[in-house]
N, C-alpha and C positions, 0 to 999 in steps of 0.2 A: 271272395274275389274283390268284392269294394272294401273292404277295410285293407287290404293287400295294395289296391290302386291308391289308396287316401294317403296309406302311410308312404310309398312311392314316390308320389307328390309333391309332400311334407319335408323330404329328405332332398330332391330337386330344389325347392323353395330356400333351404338351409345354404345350400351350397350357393347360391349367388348372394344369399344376405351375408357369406363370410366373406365370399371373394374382394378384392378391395380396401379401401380406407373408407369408410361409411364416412369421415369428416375430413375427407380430400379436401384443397382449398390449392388452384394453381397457383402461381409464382406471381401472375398478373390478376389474382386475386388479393392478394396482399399489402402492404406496406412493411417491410424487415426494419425493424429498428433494432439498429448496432448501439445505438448511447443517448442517453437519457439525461437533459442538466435540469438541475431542481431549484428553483429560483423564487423569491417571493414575490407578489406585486405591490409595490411601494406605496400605491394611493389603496387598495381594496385591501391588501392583507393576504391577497389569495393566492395560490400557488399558482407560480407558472413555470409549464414545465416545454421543454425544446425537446425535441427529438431527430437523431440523425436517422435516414431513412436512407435503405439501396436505392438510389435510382435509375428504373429499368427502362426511361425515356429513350438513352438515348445506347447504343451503338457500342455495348463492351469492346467489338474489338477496334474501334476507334480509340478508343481514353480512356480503356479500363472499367472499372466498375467505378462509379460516382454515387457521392451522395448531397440531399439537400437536408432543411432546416425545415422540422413542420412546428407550431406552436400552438400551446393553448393553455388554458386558465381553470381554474375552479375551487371552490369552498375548501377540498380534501384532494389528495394526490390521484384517490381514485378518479374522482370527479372531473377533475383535469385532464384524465388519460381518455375518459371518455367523451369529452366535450373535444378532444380532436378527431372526432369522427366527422363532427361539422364543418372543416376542410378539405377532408381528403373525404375522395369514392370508397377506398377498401379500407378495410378496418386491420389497426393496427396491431402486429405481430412480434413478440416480445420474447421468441425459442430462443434466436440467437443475439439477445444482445450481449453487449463486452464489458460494458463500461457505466457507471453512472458517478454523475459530477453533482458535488452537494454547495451551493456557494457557503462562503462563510460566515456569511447575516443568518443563514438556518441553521447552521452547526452551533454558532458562537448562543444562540436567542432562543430556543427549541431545545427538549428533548428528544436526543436524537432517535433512540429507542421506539418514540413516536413516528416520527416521520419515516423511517424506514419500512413498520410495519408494513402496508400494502407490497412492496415488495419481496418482504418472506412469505405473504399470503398466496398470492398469485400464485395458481398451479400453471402457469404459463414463465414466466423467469424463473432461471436456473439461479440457485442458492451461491453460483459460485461465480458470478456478476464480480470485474472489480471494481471497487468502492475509493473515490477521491474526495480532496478537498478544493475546492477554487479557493486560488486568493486574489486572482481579478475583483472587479465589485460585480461578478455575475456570473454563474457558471455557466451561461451562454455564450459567454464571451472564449470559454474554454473550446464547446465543440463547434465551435462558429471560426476557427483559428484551423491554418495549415499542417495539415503533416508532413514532414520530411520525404519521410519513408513510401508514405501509403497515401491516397486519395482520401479515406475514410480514417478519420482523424482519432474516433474512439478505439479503432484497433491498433492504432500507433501509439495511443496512450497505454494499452493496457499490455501491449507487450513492451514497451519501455518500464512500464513500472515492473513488469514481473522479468528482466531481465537484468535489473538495474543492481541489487544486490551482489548479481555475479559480476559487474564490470568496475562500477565505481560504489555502492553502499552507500546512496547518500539517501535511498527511503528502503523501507519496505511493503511488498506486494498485500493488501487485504482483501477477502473475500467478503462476502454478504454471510456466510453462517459462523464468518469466524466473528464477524462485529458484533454477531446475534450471541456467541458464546462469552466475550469478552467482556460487549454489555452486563454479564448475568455473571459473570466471575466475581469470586470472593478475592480482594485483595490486587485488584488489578485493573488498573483503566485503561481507555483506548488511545491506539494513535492511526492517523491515517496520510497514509502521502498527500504531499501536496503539491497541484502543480500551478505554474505562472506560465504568461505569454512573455516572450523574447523575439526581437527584430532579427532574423538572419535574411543575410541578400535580399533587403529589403522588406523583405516579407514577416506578419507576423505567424509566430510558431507557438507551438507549446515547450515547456520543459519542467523537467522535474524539479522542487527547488523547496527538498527534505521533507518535515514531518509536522503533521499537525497533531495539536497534545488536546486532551482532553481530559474533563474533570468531572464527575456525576454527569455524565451522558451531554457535558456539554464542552464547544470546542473554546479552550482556554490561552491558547497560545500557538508559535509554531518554533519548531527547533531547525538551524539550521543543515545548512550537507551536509556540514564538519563534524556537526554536532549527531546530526541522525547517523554517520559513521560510527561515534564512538557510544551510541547509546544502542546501536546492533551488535556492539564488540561487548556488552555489556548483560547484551537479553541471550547471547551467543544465537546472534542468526546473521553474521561476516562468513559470507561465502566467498567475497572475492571484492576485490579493488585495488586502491594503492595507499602506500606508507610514504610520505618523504619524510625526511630528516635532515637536518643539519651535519656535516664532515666534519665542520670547525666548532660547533657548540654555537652559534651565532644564532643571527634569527632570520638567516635565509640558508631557504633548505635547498639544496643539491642532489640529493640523494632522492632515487626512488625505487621504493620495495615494495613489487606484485606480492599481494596476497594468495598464497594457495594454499591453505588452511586454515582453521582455526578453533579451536576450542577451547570455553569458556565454563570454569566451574564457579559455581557459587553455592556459599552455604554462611548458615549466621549459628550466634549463642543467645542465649538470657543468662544473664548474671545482675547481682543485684537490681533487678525487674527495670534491666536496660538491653535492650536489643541490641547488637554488633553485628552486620552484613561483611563479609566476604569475598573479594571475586577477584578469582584469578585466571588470565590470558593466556595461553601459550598459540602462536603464531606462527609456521611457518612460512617463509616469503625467498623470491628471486630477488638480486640487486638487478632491477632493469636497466637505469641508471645513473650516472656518475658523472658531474656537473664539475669536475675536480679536473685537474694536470694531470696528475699521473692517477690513469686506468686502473693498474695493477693494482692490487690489495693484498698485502701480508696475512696472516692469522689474527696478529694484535689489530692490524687497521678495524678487519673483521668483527672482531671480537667488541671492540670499539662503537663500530656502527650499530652491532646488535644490543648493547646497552643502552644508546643514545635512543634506539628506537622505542624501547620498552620503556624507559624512563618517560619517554615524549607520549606512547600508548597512555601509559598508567595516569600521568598526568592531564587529558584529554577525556580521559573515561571520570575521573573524579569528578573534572569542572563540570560535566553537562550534568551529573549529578547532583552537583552544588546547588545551579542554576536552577534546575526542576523542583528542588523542594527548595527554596526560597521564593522561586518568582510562581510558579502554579501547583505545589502542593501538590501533583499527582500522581500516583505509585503505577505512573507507566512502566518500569521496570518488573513489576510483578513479586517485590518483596515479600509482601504480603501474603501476595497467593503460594510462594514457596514455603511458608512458615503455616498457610492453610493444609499444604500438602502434606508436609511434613511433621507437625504437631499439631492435631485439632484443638486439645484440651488448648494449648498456648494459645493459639489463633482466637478463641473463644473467649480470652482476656482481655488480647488486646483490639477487636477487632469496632469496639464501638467507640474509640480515642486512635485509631489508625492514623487520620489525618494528622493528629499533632505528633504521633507516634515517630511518622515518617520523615514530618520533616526535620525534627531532630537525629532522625539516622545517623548513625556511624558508620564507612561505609570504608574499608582497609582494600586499598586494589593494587593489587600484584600481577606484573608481566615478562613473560619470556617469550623474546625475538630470537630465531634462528634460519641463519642465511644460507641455503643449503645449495644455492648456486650462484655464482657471480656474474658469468655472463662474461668473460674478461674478450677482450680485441689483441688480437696476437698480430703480430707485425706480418706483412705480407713480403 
């Protein structure tokens, strides 16, 4: 009968230790940080790092959800994170952040590889965090700046960058586990959006404004909109933007073609122990519009425009490859890691002369533009 009672007991005892979240933490126990700018201190050396924080001060449905700016400093990034415990009451929660801003005195001076790690570490941020570059002189200057859209400035950033591909192509979106796989690819370096502040109606704002390049895990350069366009036409990740083109061949374009396809093949050779790269576009697009007298479009006009465009693609997609292996040497396109995919034995030749490898590249780019709607104004 007492071991019957004991075990009874035991089983009542189970049941309330399961009941629950044994590490419950209310809402007003917390601090939520949405974004994270990682900054250095100029006179110590030390990281300082800014955090956007929900602020549950005041009155959602007055003004929405708001956020403030909490700061702090230390030796290491971790160090940092935990030395803002020394201003605020509740300690800092990092489930849901969006966004982290890297200036680019720590990108361009650091291994980035290094400075990231506490954030692949941390079983509290999610892996899929996105990853910017400041080119203010601070990346607090980044979430310290308005968003259009939203109150909270790093979720205005992080869905502009991840919807920016489908509108206009002028960056593309990075995660934290894709930087962590990119870092450690054979044949492939990184790139990551970049954003600037811009004055609208007065106020400053953020914007997107393309692509920072980078060279053995450090930041080397930045490509511009134009350019991170035709260098996404290039890694084939053009979801969606626009084409203009010239009507007359001049050097003002008229003409504008939505993109709503795209895909990009590429492939190389070795012959006489010279490598040749490959890459060709084919693009479907709407004529949105036509800057021209006359509306209408014949076949030939048609057929015309679609040349003009390709000719102006191919030409576009070559220079920002000119450009990159001359001025930063970096196989952000991923040549290398195609020809790691695709021929080890090869890859294992050239992979320890890569850098000169590349920038001697030969790089043959071909495209096909086709306008499968015009869009024409018919007289009322």
């Amino acid at each position: 009968m007492i071991k019957k009672t004991a075990c009874l007991l035991l089983i009542i005892l189970q049941i309330f230790l399961l009941s629950g979240c044994w590490n419950y933490r209310g809402l007003n126990e917390m601090s939520v940080v949405i974004g994270i700018a990682v900054d250095k201190a100029p006179d110590s050396g030390n990281y300082q790092l800014s955090f956007e924080i929900t602020d549950i001060s005041t009155p959602i449905k007055d003004k929405g959800v708001q956020s403030k700016i909490v700061e702090s400093e230390g030796k290491t990034v971790f160090d940092a994170v935990r030395n803002a415990k020394k201003r605020i009451h509740n300690k800092l929660y990092f489930g849901q952040t969006q966004l982290v801003v890297f200036s680019n005195e720590i990108a361009h001076s650091e291994d980035f590889s290094g400075v990231i790690d506490w954030f692949l570490r941390d079983g509290e941020l999610r892996e899929t965090i996105c990853v910017v570059i400041s080119q203010e002189k601070t990346a607090r200057e980044i979430i310290s700046s308005k968003g259009i859209g939203q109150s909270i400035v790093s979720n205005e950033i992080r869905q502009i960058v991840e919807t920016d591909e489908d509108a206009t192509a002028s960056t593309s979106a990075v995660e934290f586990y894709q930087v962590f796989n990119i870092l450690r690819a054979e044949g492939k370096s990184l790139t990551l959006p970049e954003i600037h502040n811009v004055v609208n109606n007065d106020e400053t704002v953020i914007e997107v404004n393309g692509t920072a390049v980078f060279k053995e895990n450090k930041l080397v350069g930045y490509l511009t909109s134009d350019e991170s366009k035709s260098f996404l036409f290039a890694i084939d990740e053009i979801k969606g933007g626009v084409l203009t083109v010239s009507s007359e061949g001049d050097d003002r374009d008229d003409i504008s073609l939505e993109i709503s396809k795209n895909s990009t093949k590429r492939s190389f050779d070795f012959k006489d122990d010279k490598i040749n790269v490959s890459i060709h576009t084919d693009t479907t697009v709407f004529l949105d519009e036509a800057m021209v007298h006359n509306n209408a479009l014949d076949d030939k006009q048609t057929a015309a425009l679609e040349d003009a465009a390709a000719a102006k693609l191919e030409n576009d997609i070559t220079l920002v490859i000119q450009r990159v292996q001359s001025e930063y040497g970096s196989d952000i396109f991923g040549f290398g890691n195609m020809i790691y995919k695709k021929d080890f034995r090869l890859w294992n030749q050239l992979k320890d002369t890569w850098d000169e490898q590349f920038i001697a590249l030969e790089v043959d780019v071909s495209s096909d533009v086709h306008i499968v709607n015009t869009g024409e104004i018919e007289k009322s």
